[in-house]
MARLO-107474 format. One record per residue: x, y negated, z negated of N, C-alpha, C in turn. Coordinates in steps of 0.2 Angstrom, whole numbers, plus 5000, padded with zeros to 4 digits. Atoms other than C-alpha are relative to their C-alpha. Example, Ala and Ser with C-alpha at 12.3 -4.5 7.8 and 13.67 -1.06 7.14 Angstrom:
2
n_px / n_py / n_pz / ca_px / ca_py / ca_pz / c_px / c_py / c_pz
5004 / 5006 / 5000 / 5062 / 5022 / 4961 / 5004 / 4994 / 5000
4996 / 5006 / 5001 / 5068 / 5005 / 4964 / 4996 / 4995 / 4997
//
This chain:
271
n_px / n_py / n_pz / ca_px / ca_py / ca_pz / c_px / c_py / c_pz
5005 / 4996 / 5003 / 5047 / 4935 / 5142 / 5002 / 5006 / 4995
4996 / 4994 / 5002 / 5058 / 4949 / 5136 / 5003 / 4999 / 4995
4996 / 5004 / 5005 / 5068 / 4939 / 5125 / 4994 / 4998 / 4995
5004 / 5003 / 5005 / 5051 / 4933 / 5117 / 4998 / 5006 / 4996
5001 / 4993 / 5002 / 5047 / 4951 / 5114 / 5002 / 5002 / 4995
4998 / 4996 / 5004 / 5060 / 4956 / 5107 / 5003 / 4993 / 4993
5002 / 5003 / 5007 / 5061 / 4941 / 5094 / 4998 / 4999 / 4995
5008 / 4999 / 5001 / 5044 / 4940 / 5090 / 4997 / 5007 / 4996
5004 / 4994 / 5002 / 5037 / 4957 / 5090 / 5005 / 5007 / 4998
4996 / 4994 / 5001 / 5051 / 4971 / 5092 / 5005 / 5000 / 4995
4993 / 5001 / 5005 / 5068 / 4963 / 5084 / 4996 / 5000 / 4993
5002 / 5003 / 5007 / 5059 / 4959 / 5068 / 5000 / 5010 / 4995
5004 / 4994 / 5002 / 5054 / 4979 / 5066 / 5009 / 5003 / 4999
4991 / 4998 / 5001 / 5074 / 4984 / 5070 / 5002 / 4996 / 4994
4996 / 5006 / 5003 / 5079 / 4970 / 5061 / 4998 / 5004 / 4991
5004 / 4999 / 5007 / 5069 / 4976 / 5045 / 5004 / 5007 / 4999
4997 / 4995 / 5001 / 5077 / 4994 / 5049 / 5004 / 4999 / 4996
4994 / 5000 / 5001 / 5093 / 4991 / 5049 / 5003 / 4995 / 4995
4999 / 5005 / 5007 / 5092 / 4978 / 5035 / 5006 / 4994 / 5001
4996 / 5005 / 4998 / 5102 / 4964 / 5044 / 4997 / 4995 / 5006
5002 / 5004 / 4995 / 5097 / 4952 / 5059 / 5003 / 5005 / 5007
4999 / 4993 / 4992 / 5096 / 4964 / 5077 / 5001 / 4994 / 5005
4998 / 5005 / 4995 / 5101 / 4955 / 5091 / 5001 / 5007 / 5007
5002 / 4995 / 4994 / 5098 / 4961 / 5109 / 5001 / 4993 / 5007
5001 / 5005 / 4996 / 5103 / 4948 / 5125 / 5003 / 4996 / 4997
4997 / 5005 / 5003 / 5112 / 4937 / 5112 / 4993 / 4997 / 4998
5007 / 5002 / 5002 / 5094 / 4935 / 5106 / 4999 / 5003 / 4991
5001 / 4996 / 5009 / 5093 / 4938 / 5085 / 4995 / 5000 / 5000
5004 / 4999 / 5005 / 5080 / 4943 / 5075 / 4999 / 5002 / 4995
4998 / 4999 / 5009 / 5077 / 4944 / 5057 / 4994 / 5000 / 5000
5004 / 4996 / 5004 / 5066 / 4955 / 5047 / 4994 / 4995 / 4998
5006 / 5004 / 5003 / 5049 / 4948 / 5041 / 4993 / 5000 / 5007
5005 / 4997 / 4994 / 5033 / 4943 / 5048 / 5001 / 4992 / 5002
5003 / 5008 / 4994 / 5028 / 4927 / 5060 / 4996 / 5000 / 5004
5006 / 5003 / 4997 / 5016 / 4919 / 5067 / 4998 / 5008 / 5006
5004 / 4993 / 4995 / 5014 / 4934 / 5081 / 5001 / 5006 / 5000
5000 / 4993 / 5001 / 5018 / 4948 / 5076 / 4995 / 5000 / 4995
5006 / 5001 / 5002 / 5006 / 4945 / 5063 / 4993 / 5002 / 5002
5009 / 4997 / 4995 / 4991 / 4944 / 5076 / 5001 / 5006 / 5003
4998 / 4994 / 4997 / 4999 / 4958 / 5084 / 4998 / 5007 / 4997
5001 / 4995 / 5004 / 4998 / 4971 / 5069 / 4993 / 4998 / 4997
5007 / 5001 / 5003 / 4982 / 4962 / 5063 / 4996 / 5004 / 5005
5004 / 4998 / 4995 / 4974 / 4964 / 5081 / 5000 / 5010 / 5001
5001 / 4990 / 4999 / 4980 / 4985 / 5080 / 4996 / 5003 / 4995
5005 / 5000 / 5006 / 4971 / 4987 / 5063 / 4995 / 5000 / 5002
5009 / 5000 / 4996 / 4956 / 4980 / 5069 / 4997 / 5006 / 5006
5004 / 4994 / 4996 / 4955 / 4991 / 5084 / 5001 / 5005 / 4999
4998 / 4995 / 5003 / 4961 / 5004 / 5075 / 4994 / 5001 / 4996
5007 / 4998 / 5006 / 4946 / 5003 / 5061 / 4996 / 4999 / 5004
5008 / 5002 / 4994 / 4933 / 4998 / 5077 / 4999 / 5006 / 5000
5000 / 4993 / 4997 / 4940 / 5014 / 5083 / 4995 / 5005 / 4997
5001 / 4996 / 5007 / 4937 / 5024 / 5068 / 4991 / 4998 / 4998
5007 / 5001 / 5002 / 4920 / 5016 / 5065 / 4997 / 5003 / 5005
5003 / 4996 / 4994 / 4914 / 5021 / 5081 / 5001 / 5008 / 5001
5000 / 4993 / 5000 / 4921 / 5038 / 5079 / 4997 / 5004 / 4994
5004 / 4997 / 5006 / 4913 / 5041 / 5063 / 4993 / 4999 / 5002
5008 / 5001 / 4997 / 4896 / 5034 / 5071 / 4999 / 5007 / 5004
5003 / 4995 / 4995 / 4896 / 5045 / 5084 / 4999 / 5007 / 4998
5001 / 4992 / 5000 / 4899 / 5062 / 5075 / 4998 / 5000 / 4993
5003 / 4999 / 5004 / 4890 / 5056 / 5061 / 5005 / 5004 / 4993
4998 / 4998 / 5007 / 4904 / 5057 / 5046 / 4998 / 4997 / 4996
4999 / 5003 / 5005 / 4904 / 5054 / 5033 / 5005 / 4996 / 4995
4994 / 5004 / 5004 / 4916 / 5040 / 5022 / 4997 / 4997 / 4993
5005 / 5001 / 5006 / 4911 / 5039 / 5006 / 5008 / 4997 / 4994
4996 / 5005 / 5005 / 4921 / 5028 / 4989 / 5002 / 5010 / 4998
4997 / 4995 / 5004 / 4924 / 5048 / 4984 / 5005 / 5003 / 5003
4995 / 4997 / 4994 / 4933 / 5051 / 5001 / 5008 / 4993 / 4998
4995 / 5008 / 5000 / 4943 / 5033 / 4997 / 5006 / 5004 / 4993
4995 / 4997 / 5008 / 4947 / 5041 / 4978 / 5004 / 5007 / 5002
4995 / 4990 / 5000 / 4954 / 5062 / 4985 / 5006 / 4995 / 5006
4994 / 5001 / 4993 / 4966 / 5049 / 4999 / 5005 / 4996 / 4996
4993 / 5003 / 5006 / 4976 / 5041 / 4982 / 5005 / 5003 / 5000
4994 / 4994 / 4999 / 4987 / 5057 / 4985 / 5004 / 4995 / 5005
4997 / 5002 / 4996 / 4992 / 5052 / 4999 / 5002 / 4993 / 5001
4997 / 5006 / 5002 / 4993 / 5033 / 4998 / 5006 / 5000 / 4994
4994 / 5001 / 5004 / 5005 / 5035 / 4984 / 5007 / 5002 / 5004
4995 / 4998 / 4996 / 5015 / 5046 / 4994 / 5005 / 4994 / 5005
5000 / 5004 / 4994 / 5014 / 5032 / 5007 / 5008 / 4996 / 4996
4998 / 5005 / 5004 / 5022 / 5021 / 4993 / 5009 / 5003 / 4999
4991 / 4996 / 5002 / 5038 / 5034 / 4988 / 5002 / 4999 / 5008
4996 / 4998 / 4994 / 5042 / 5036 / 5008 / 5004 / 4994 / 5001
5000 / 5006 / 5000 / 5042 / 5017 / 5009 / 5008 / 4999 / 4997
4995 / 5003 / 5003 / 5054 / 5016 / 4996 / 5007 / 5003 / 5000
4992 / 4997 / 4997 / 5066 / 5029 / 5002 / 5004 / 4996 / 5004
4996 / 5004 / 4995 / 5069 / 5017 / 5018 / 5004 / 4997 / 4998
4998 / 5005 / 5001 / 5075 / 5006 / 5006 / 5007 / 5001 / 4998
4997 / 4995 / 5006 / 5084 / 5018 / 4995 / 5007 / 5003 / 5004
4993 / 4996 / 4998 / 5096 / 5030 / 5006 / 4999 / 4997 / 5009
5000 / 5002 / 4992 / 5102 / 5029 / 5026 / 4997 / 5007 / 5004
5002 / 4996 / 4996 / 5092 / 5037 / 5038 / 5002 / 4999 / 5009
5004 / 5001 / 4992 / 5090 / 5039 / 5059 / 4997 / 4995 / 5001
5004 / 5007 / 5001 / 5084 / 5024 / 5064 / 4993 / 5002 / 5002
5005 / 5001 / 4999 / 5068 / 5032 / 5072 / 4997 / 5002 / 4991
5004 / 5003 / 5004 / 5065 / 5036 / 5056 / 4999 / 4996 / 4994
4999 / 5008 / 5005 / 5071 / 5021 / 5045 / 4991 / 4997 / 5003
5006 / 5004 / 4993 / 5058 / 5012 / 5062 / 4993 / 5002 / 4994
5008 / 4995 / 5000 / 5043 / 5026 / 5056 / 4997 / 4998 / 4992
5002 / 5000 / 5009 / 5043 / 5020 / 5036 / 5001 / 4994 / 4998
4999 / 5008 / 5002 / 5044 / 5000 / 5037 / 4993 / 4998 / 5000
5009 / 5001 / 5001 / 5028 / 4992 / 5033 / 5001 / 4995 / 5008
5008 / 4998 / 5001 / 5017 / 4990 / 5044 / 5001 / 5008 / 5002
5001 / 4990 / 4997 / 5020 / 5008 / 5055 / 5000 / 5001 / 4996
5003 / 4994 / 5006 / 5019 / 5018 / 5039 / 4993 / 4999 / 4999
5008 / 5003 / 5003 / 5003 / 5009 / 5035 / 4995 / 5005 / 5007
5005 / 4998 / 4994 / 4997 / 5016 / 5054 / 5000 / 5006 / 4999
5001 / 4992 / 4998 / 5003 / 5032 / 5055 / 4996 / 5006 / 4992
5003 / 4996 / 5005 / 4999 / 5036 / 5036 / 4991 / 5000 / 5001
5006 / 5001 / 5001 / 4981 / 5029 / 5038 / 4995 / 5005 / 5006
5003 / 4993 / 4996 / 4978 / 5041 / 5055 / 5000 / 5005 / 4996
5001 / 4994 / 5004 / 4983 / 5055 / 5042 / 4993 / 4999 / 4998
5006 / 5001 / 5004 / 4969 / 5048 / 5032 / 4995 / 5002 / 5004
5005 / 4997 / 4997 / 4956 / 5048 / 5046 / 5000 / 5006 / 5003
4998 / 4991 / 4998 / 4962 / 5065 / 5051 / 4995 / 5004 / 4995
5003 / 4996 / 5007 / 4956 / 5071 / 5033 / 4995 / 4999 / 4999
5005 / 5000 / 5000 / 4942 / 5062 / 5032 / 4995 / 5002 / 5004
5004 / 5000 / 4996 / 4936 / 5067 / 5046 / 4999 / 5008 / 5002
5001 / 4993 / 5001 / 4940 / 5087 / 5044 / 4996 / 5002 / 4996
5007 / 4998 / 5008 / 4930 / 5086 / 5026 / 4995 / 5000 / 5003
5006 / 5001 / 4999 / 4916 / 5082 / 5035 / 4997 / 5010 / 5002
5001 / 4995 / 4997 / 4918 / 5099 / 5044 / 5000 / 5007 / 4996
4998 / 4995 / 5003 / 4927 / 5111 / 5033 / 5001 / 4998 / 4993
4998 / 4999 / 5006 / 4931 / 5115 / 5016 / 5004 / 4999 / 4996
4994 / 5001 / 5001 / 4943 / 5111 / 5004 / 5005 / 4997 / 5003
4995 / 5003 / 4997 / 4953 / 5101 / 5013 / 5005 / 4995 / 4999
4999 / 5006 / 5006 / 4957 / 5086 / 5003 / 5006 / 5005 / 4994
4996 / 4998 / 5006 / 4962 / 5100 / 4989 / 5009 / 5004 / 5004
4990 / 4999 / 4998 / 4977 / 5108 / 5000 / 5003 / 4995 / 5001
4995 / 5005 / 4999 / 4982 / 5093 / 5008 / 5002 / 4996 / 4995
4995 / 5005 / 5008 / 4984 / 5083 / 4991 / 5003 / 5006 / 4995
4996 / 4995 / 5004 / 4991 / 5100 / 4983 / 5007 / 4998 / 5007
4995 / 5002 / 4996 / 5004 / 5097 / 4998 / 5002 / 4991 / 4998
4997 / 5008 / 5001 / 5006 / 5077 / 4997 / 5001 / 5001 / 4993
5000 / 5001 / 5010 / 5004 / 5079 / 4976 / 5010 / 5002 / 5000
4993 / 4997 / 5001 / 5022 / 5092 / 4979 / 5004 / 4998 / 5002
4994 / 5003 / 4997 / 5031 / 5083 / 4991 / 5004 / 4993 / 4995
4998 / 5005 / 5002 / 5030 / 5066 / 4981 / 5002 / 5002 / 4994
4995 / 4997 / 5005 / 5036 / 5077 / 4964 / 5007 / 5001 / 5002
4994 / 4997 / 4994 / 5049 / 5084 / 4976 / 5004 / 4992 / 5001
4996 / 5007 / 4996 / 5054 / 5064 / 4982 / 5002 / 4996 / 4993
5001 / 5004 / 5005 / 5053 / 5057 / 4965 / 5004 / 5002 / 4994
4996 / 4997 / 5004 / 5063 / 5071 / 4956 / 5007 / 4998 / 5004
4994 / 5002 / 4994 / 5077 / 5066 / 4971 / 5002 / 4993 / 4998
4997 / 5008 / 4999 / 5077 / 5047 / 4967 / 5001 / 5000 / 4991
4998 / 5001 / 5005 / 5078 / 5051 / 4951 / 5006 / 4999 / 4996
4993 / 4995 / 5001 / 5096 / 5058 / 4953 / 5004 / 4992 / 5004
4996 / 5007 / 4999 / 5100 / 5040 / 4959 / 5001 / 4994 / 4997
4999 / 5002 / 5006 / 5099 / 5034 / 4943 / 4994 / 4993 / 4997
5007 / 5006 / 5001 / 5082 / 5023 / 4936 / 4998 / 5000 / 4993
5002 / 5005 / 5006 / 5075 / 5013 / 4923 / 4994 / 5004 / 4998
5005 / 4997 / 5003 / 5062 / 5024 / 4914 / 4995 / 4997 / 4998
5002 / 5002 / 5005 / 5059 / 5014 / 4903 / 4994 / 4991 / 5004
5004 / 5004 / 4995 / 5052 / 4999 / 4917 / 4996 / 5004 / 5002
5007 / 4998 / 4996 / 5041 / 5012 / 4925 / 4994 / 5002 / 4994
5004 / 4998 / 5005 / 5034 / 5017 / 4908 / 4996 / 4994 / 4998
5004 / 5006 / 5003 / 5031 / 4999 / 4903 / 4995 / 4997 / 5007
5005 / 5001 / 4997 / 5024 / 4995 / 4919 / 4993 / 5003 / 5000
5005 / 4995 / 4999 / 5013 / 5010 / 4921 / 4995 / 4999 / 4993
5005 / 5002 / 5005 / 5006 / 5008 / 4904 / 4998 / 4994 / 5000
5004 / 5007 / 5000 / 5003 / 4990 / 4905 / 4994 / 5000 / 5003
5005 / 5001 / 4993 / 4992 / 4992 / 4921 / 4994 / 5004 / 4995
5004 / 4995 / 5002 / 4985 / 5010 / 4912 / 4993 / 4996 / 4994
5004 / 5002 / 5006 / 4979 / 4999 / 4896 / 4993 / 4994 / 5002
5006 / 5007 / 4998 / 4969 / 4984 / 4905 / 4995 / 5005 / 5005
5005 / 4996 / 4996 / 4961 / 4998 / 4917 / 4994 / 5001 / 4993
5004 / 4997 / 5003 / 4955 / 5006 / 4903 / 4998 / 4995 / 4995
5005 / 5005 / 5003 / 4949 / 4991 / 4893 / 4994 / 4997 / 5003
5006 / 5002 / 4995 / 4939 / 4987 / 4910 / 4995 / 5007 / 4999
5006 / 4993 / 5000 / 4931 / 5006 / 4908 / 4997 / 4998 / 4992
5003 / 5002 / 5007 / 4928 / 5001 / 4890 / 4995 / 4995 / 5000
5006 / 5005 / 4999 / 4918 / 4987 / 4894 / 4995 / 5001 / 5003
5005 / 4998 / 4995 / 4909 / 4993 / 4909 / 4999 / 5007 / 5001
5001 / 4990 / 4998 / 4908 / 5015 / 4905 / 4993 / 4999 / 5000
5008 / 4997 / 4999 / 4888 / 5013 / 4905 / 4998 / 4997 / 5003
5004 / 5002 / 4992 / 4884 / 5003 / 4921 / 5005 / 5001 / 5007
4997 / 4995 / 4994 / 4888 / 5006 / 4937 / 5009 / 4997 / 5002
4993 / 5003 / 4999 / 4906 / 4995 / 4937 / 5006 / 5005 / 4996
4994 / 4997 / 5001 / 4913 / 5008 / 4927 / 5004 / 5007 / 5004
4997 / 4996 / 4994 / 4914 / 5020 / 4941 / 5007 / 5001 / 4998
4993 / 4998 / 5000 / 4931 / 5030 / 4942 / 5004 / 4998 / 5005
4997 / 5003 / 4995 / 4934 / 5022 / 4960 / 5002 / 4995 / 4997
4997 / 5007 / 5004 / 4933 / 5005 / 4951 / 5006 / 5000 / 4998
4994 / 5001 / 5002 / 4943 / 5008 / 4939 / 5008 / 5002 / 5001
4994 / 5000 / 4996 / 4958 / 5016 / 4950 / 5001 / 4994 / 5003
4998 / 5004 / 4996 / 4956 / 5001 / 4960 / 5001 / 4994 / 4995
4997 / 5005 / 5003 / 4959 / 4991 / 4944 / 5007 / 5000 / 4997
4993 / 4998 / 5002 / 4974 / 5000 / 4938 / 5003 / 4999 / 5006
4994 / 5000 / 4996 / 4981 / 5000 / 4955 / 5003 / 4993 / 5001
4998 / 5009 / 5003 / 4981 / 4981 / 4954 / 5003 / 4998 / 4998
4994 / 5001 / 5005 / 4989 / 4978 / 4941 / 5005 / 5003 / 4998
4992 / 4999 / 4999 / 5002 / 4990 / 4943 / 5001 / 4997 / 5003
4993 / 5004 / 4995 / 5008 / 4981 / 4959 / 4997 / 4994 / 4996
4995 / 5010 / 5002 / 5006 / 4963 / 4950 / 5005 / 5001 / 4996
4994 / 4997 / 5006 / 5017 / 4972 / 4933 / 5005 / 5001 / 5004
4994 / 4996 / 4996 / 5030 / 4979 / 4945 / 5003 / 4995 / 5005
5000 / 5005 / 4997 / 5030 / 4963 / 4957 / 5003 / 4995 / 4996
4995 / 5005 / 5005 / 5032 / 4953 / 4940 / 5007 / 5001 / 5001
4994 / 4998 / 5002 / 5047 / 4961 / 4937 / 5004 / 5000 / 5003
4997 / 5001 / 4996 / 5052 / 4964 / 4952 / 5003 / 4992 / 5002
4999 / 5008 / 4995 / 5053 / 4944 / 4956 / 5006 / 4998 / 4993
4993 / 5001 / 5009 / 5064 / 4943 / 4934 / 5008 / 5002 / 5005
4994 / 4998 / 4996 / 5076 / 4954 / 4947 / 5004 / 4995 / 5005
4999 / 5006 / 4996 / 5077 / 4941 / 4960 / 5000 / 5005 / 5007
5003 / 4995 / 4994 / 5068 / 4951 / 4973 / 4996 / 4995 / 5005
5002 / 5007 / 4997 / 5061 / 4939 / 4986 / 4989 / 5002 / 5003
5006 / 4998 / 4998 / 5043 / 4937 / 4990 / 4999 / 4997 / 5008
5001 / 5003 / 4991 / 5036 / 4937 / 5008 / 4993 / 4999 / 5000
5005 / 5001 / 4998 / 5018 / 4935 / 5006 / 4999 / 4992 / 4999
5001 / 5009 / 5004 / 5010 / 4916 / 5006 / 4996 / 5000 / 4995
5002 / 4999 / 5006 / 5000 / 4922 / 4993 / 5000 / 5000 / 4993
4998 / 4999 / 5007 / 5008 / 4927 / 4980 / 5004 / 4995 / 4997
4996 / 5007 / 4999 / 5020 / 4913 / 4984 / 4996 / 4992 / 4997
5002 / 5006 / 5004 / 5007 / 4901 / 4979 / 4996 / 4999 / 4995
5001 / 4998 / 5007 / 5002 / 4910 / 4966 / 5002 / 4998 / 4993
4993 / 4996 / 5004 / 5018 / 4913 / 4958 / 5003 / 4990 / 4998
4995 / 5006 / 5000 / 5024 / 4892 / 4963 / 4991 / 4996 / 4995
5005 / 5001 / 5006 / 5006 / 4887 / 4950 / 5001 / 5003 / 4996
5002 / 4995 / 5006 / 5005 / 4899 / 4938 / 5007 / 5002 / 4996
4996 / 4999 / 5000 / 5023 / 4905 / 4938 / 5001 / 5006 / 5002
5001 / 4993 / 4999 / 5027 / 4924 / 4933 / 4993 / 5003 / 5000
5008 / 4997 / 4999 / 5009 / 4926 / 4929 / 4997 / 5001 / 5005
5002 / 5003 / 4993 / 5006 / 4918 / 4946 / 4997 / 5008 / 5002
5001 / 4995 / 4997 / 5005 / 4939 / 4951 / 4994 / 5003 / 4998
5007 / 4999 / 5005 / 4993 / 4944 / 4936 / 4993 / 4996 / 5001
5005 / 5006 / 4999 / 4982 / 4930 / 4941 / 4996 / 5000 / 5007
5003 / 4998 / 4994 / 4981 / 4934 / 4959 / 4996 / 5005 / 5001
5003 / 4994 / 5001 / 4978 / 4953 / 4956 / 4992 / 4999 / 4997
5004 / 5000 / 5002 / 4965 / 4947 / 4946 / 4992 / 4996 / 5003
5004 / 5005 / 4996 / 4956 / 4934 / 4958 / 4997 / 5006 / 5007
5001 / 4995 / 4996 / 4957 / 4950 / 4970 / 4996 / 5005 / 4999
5005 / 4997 / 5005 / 4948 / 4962 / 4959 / 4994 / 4996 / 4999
5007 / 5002 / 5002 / 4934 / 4950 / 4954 / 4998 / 4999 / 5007
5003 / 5002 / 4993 / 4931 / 4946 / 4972 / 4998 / 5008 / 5002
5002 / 4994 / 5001 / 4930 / 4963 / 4975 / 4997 / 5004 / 4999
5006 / 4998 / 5003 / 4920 / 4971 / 4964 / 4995 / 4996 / 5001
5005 / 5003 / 4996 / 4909 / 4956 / 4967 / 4996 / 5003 / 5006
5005 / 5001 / 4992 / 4905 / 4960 / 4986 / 4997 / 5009 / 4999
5000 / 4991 / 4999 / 4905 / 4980 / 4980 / 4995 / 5000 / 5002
5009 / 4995 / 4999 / 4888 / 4985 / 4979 / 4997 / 4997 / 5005
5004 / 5005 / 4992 / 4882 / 4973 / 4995 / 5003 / 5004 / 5004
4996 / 4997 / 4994 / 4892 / 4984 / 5005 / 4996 / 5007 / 5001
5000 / 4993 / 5000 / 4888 / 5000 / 5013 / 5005 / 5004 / 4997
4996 / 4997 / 5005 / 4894 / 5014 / 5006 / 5007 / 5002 / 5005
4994 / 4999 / 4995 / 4908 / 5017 / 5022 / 5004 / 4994 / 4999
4999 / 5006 / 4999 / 4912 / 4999 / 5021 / 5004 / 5000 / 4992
4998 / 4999 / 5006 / 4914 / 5002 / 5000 / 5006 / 5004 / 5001
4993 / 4995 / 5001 / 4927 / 5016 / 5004 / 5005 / 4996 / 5005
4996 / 5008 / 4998 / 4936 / 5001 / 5015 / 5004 / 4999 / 4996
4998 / 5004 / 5004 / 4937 / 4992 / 5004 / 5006 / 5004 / 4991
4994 / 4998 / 5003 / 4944 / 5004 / 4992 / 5007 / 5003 / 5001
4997 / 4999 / 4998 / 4955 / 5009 / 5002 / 5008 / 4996 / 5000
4997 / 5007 / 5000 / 4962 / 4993 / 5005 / 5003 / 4997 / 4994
4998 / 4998 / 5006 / 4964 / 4992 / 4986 / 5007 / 5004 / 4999
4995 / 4997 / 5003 / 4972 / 5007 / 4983 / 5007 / 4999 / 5004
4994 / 5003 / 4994 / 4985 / 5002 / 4999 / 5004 / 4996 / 4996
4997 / 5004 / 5002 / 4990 / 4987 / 4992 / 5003 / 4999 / 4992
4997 / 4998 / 5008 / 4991 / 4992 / 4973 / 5006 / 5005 / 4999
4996 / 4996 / 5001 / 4998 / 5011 / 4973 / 5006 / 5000 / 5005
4994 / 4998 / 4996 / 5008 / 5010 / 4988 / 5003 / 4995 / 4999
4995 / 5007 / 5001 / 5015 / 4993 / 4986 / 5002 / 5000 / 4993
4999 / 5002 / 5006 / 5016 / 4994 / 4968 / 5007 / 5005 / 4998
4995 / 4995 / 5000 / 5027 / 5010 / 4970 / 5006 / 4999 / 5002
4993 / 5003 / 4997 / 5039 / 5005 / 4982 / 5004 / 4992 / 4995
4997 / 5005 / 5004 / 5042 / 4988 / 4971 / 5003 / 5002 / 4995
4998 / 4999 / 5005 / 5043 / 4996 / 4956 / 5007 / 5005 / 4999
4994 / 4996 / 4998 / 5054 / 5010 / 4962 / 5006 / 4998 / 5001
4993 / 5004 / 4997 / 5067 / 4997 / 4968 / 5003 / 4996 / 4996
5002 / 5002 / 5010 / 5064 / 4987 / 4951 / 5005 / 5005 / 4998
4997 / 4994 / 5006 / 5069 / 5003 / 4940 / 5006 / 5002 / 5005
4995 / 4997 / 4997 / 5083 / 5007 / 4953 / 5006 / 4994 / 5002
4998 / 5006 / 4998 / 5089 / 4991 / 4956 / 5003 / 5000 / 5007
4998 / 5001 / 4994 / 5089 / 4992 / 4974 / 4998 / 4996 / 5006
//
């Protein structure tokens, strides 16, 4: 049982750490996801947002699509710490603390933290992302000095920036052109632009998604999915409550700004 544990569920998390295959008992593990640790980190998510929905019930918060748009600070954040693990050598608890999924848990308790002190007090959003805003200047001036392609983060960044804002240009008078939308279209299509590219490097992919995106379509295959994910999306918005809205955006900007970051980062650095 031990042995299964630590194949399955634990080695895979070291293994990811330490960027080689972990072995424990003469038992290996190699980095990625599989069938059970999969339900394992699904199954903590869910009770993790059950939790959170229940705790917002009860004391009556509020989680609104403008609470989703003041937490982009710090999901980007999420996105630079990511990519340091990848970038320099740390401690292994905290290599451990900054592998996807646990950044995703521990950043997104931050999250419910702040949303759940706005309800109470004031300002709180504006220090804490005056705090996150500094840090990730602070991390980003530092990876700078380890030498990056400019000119990758500019063409990415603008690529994403110009289809965002061709969507606000279509929809600025109805209610699709929202400012949440449209971060959550930009965020999109920075991680599929930076993902492209990342995959020209020969960076390997581990979702099945994008995997059978990418084996149809080719490099587009990225641009194509982001896209299928966005209409679906925006489709089910406005049927949603508005708590369920800020989910959803969430879940967005998660998968866009912070994945898009740590990709691009590694892209432009070649690491």
């Amino acid at each position: 049982m031990l042995e299964f544990i630590w194949q399955y569920l634990v080695g895979p998390i070291i293994a990811e750490a330490i960027e080689e295959p972990a072995v424990w008992n003469e038992v290996a593990a190699v980095a990625g996801y599989n069938l059970y640790n999969t339900v394992l980190w699904a199954a903590i998510a869910v009770t993790i947002l059950a939790a959170t929905l229940k705790l917002f019930e009860r004391h009556s918060i509020e989680f609104t699509p403008n609470n989703a748009l003041k937490l982009a600070p710090l999901i980007l954040l999420a996105g630079v710490l990511r990519f340091l693990q990848d970038a320099i050598n740390l401690p292994l608890a905290a290599e451990i603390a900054l592998i996807t999924p646990i950044i995703y848990m521990w950043i997104g308790l931050i999250g419910i933290g702040l949303v759940y002190l706005d309800n109470f007090y004031q300002n709180v959003f504006r220090y804490s992302n005056f705090v996150f805003g500094s840090l990730t200047i602070l991390l980003l001036a530092y990876i700078a000095l380890l030498g990056i392609n400019f000119v990758v983060i500019a063409a990415v960044t603008v690529s994403a920036a110009i289809l965002a804002g061709l969507y606000y240009y279509l929809f600025e008078d109805s209610r699709y052109g929202r400012l949440v939308l449209v971060l959550a279209v930009f965020s999109q299509y920075f991680e599929g632009f930076a993902s492209t590219y990342g995959l020209t490097q020969g960076f390997e992919q581990r979702q099945v998604l994008t995997q059978f995106f990418t084996n149809i379509f080719g490099l587009p295959g990225f641009t194509a999915l982001k896209t299928v994910i966005l209409a679906g999306s925006i489709y089910i918005y406005f049927d949603l409550d508005e708590m369920y809205q800020a989910l959803l955006l969430v879940a967005l900007y998660s998968i866009g700004l912070a994945t898009g970051t740590r990709v691009l980062l590694r892209a432009a650095t070649g690491i």
